[in-house]
C-alpha positions in Angstrom: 12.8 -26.6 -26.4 9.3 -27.5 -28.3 7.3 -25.6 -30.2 6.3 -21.9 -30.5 6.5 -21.2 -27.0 10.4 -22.4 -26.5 11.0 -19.9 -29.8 9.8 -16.9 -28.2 11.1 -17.7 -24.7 14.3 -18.1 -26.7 14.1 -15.0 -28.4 12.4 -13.0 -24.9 15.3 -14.5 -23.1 18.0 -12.7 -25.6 16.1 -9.5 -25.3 16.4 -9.5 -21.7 20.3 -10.2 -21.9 21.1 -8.5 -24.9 21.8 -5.7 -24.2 21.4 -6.8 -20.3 18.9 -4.6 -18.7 19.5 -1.9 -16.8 19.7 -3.3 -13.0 18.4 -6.9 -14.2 20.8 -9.8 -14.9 19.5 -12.8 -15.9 20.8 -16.3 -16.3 19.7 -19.8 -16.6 20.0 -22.9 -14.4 22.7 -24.8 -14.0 20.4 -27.1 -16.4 19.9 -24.1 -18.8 16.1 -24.9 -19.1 14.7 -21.9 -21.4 11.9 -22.5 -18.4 13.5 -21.2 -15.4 15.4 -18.0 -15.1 17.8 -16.6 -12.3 17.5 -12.8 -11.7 19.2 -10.8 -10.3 17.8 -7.4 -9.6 20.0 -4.6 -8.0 18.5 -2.4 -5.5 17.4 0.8 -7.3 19.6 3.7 -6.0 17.0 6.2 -4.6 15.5 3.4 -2.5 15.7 1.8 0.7 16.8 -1.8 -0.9 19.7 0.0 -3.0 23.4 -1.5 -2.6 21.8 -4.9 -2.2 21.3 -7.5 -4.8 18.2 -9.3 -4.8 18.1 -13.1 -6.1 14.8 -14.1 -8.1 13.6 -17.6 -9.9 11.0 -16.7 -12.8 9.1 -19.9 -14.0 8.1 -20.0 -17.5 4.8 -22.2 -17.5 4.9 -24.7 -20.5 1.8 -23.2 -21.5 3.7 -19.6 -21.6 2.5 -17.2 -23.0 -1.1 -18.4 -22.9 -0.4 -18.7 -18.9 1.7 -15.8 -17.2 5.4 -16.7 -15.6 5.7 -16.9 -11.9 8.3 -14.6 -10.3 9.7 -15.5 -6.3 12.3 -13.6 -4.4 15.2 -15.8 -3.5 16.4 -13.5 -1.2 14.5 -12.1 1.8 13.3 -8.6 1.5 11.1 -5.9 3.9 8.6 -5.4 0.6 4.6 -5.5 1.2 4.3 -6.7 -1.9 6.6 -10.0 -1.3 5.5 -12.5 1.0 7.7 -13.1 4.0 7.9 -16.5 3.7 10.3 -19.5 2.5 8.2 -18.6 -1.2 9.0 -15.2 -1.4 6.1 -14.9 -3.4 5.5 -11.7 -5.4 2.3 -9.6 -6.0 2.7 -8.3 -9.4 -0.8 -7.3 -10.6 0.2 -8.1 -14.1 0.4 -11.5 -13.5 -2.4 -12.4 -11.9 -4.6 -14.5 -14.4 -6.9 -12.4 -15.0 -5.0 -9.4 -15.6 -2.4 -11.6 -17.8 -1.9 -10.9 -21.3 -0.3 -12.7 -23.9 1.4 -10.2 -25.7 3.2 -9.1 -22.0 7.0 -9.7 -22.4 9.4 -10.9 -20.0 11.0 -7.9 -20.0 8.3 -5.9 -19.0 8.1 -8.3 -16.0 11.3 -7.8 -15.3 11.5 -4.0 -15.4 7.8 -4.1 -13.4 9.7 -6.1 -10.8 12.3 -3.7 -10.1 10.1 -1.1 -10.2 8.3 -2.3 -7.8 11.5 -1.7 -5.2 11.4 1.6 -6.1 7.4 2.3 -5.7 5.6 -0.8 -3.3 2.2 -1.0 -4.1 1.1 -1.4 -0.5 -3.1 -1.1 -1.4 -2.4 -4.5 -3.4 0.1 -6.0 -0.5 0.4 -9.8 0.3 2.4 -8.8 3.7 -0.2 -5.9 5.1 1.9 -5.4 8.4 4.6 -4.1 6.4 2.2 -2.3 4.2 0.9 -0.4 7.2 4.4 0.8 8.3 4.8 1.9 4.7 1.7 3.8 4.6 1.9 5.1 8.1 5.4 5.7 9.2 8.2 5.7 5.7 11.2 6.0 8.3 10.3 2.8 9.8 9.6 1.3 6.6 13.0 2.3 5.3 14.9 1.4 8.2 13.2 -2.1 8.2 14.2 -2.4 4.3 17.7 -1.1 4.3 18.4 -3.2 7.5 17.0 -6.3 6.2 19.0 -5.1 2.6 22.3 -5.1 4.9 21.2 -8.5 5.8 20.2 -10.6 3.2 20.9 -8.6 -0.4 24.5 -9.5 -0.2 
């Protein structure tokens, strides 16, 4: 851990885990580099993911916090604004570079991530089938999502 940057990933990770946030756990790597996170969010209760548990890698850049972190669903979800791939990929305007900010904690990352299971952003989608069945017929949406939350959110 080097630098500025290591001290206030150290000090952003302890936040997030002390107390643990509500519905967020978050670990390290079996190689506990202060770079790469393992989140677990739990499906928020008044949504279509809830009873699952959804597995997340967030990637600290080294040039963090100059550079915004990288957040991926581990675990497959019906989302519009996660990409349906083997990347999981996650459309969180925050972090796109120009939106980025260095004074944006982790933990507002975190807690932006989870709300995003509870309100889908689908006019800023990265899967726009699914955002269309969002937009245009909820019961389908939610019957994809808690089906595919049955599935995979174990």
């Amino acid at each position: 851990m080097a630098g500025a940057g290591g001290k206030r990933i150290a000090k952003e990770l302890n936040e997030a885990t002390n107390p643990p946030l509500p519905g967020i756990q978050v670990t390290l790597g079996e190689d506990s580099d202060i770079h790469h996170w393992n989140v677990i969010i739990e499906g928020p209760p008044e949504s279509p993911y809830a009873g699952g548990l959804f597995k997340l890698l967030l990637v600290l850049p080294t040039e963090y916090p100059f550079k915004p972190p990288k957040i991926n669903f581990k675990t497959k979800i019906y989302h519009p604004n996660v990409s349906n791939d083997e990347h999981g990929s996650m459309c969180l305007g925050m972090l796109k570079g120009d939106q980025w900010k260095p004074s944006t904690k982790i933990v507002g990352v975190l807690e932006a991530a989870l709300q995003l299971l509870s309100e889908p952003v689908p006019d800023d989608a990265v899967e726009t089938g699914i955002a269309e069945v969002y937009k245009n017929n909820r019961n389908e949406f939610n019957k994809q999502a808690k089906e595919w939350t049955k599935r995979y959110a174990k």
